[in-house]
N, C-alpha and C positions, 0 to 999 in steps of 0.2 A: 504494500500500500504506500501511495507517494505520501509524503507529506507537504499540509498547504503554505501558501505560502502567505506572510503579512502585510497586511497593508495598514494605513492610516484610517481606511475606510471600513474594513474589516473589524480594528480594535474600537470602533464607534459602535458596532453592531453588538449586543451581546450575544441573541443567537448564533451570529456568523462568528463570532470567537470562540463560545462553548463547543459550535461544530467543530473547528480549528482543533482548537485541545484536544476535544476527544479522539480525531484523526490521531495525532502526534501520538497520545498515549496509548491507543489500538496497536499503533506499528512498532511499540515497542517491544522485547520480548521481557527484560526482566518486569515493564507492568503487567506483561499478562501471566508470567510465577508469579509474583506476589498476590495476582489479584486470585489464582487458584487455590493459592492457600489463603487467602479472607475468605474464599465460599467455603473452602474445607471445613475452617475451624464454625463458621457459620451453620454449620449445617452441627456439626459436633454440638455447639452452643445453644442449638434450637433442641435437638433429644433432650438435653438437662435440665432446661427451663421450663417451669410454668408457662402460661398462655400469658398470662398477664405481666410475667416478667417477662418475655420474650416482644411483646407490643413495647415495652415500655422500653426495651432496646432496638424494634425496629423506629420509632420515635426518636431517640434518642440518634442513631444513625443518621438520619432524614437530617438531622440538626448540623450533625458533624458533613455530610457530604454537600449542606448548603454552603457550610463556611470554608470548604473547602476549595466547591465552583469560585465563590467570591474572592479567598486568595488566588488562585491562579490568573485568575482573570485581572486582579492588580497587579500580579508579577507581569504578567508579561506585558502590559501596556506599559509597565518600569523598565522591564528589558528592552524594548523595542523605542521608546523614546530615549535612553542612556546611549541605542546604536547609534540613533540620528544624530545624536548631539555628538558624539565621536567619530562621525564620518570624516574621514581626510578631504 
């Protein structure tokens, strides 16, 4: 999978950036090991848990991968204007 490429117009977009990301991190291999073992141990997490403990970690999830999307999405509008501004 290629990965896309950036624009100024692109990091205005938030869907057209989320896409972005996610492109880059699909083509990566060590995110997609890591991301096999968060389902692994997910799935391990889910057998042990109550119903009500386990919502309250799918909740709790939903929180950590929104603030997640929201840092990356500041990183690279940081990276990508610190290139402009370093351009020779």
């Amino acid at each position: 999978m290629k990965t896309p490429k950036l624009s100024a117009k692109k990091l205005k977009d938030q869907e057209a950036l989320g896409d972005a990301i996610d492109k880059v991190l699909l083509a990566s291999k060590p995110w997609q090991k890591t991301t096999k073992k968060v389902q692994k141990a997910g799935h391990k997490l889910r057998r042990l848990a109550s119903y009500d403990a386990w919502m309250m970690y799918l909740s709790l999830e939903e929180i950590v991968n929104e603030r997640a999307a929201v840092e990356n999405g500041l990183l690279v509008r940081w990276a990508f204007e610190q290139g402009r501004r370093r351009r020779p």
